[in-house]
C-alpha positions as CSV (number, residue, x, y, z in Angstrom):
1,X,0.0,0.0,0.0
2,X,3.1,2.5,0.5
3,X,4.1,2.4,-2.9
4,X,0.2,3.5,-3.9
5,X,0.4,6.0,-1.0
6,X,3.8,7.5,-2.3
7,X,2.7,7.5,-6.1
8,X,-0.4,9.7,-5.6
9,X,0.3,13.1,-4.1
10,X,-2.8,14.4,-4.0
11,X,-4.6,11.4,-2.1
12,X,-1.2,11.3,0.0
13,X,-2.6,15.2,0.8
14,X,-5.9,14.9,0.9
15,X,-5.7,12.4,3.3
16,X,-3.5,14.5,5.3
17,X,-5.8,17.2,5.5
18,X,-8.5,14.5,6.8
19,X,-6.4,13.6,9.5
20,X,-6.1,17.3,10.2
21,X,-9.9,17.7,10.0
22,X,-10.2,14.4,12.5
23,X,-8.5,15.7,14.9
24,X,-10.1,19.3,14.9
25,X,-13.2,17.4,14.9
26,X,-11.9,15.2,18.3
27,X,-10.7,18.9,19.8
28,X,-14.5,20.4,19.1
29,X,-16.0,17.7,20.0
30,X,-14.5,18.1,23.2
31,X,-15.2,21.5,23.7
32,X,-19.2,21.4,21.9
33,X,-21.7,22.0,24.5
34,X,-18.8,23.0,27.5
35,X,-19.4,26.8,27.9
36,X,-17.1,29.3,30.1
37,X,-14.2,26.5,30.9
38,X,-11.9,29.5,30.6
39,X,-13.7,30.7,33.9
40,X,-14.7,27.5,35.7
41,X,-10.7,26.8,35.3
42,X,-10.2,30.2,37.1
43,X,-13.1,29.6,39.8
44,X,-11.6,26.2,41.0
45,X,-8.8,26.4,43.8
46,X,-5.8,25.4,42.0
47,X,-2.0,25.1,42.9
48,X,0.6,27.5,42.4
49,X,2.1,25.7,39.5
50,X,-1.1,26.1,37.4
51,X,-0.6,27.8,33.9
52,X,-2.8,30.5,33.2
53,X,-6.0,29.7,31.4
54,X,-4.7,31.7,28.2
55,X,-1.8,28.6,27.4
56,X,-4.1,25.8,27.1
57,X,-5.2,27.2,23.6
58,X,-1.8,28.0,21.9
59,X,-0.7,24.9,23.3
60,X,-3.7,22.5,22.1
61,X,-3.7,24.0,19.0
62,X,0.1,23.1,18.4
63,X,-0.3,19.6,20.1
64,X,-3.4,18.8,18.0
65,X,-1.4,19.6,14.6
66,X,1.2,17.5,15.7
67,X,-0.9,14.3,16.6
68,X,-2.5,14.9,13.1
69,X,0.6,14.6,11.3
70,X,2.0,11.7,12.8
71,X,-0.5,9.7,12.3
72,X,-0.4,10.6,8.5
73,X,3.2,9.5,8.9
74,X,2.1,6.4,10.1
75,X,-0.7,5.9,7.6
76,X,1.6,6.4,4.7
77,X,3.6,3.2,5.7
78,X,1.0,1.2,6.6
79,X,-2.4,2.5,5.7
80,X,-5.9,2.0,7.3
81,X,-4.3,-0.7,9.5
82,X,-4.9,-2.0,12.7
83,X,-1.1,0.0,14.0
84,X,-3.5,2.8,14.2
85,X,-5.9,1.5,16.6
86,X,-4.0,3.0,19.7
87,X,-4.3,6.7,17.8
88,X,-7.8,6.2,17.2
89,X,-8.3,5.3,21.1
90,X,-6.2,7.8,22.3
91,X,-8.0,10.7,19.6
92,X,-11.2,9.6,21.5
93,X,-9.9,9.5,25.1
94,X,-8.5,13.2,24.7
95,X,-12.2,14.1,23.3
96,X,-14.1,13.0,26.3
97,X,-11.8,14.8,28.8
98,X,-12.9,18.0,28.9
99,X,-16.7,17.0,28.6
100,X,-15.7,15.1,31.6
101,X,-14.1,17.8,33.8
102,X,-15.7,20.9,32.6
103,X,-19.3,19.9,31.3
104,X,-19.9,17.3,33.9
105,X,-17.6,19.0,37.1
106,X,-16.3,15.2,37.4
107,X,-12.5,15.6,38.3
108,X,-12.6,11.9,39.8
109,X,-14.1,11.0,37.0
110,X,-11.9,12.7,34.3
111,X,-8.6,12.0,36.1
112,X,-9.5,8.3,36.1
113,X,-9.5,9.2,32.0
114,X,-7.2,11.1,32.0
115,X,-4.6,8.3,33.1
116,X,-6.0,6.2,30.9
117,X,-5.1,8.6,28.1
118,X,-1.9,8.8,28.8
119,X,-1.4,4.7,28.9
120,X,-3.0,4.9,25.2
121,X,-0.3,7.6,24.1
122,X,2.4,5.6,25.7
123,X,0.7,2.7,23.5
124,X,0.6,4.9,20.4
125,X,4.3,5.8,20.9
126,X,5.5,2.1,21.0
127,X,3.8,1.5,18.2
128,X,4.2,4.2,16.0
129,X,8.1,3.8,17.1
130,X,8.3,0.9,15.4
131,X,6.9,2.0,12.1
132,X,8.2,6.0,11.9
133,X,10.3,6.9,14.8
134,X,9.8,10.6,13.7
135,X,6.0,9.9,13.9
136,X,6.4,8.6,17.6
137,X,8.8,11.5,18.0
138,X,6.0,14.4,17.2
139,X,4.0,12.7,20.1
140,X,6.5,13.1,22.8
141,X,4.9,17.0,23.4
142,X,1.7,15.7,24.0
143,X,2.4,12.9,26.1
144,X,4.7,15.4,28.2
145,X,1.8,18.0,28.4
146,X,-0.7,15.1,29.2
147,X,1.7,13.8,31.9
148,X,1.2,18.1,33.4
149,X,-2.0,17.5,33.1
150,X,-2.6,14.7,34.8
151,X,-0.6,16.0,37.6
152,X,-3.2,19.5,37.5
153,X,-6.3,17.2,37.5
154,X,-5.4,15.0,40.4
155,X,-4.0,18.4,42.3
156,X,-7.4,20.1,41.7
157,X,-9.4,17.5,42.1
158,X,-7.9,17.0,45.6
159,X,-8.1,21.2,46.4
160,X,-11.4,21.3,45.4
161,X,-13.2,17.7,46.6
């Protein structure tokens, strides 16, 4: 399948920009129907290590590009194959986070997802290591941001329970 992948440029794009519009869609989805989290994040006792609510978006948005691209990386090896199974699980964990902790106030709850997230990146960085190291590479970020995070969820869940 790589050699189809390679000889058509404009699938081998198009399909990049539909892993770009995938994971927009997992970011919105995320964020549909959660009003004000900008505020509810400032209302909620936090700890003195908290970034401001004004990172999370420049930081997302850079994350979110890079998880799009490397799975294209992978899928241009090895196609819609089941390697990408730990991507698609992780895409949908990091989708039902916020939902979780901002829609629904559950911050037992969401850091219980939370850490399960971060197993399916670990997942999605052994196997995408395998295939394109550079691919597993453009995931360390988010795995180090989702480590932080998991670290702010369990510290204000515990300040505010």
């Amino acid at each position: 399948m790589t050699a189809t992948v390679e000889e058509r440029p404009a699938r081998r794009y198009a399909v990049l920009a539909g892993f770009l519009a995938i994971v927009a869609v997992a970011a919105l989805l995320g964020a549909v129907g959660v009003q004000g989290t900008s505020d509810t994040y400032r209302q909620l006792e936090q700890p003195g290590w908290a970034p401001p609510s004004w990172l999370f978006g420049p930081v997302w948005t850079v994350l979110y590009v890079a998880i799009a691209v490397s799975g294209w990386l992978v899928w241009r090896k090895v196609g819609w194959s089941r390697e990408l199974v730990p991507y698609w699980i992780q895409l949908i964990l990091n989708a039902i986070w916020t939902p979780l902790f901002f829609g629904s106030g559950l911050r037992g709850p969401a850091l219980i997802e939370i850490v399960l997230l971060w197993f399916s990146i670990a997942w999605t960085v052994q196997v995408f290591r395998r295939i394109r190291p550079i691919a597993a590479g453009l995931l360390l970020p988010y795995w180090a941001w989702t480590t932080f995070a998991t670290a702010l969820n369990a510290a204000i869940w515990y300040l505010n329970r």
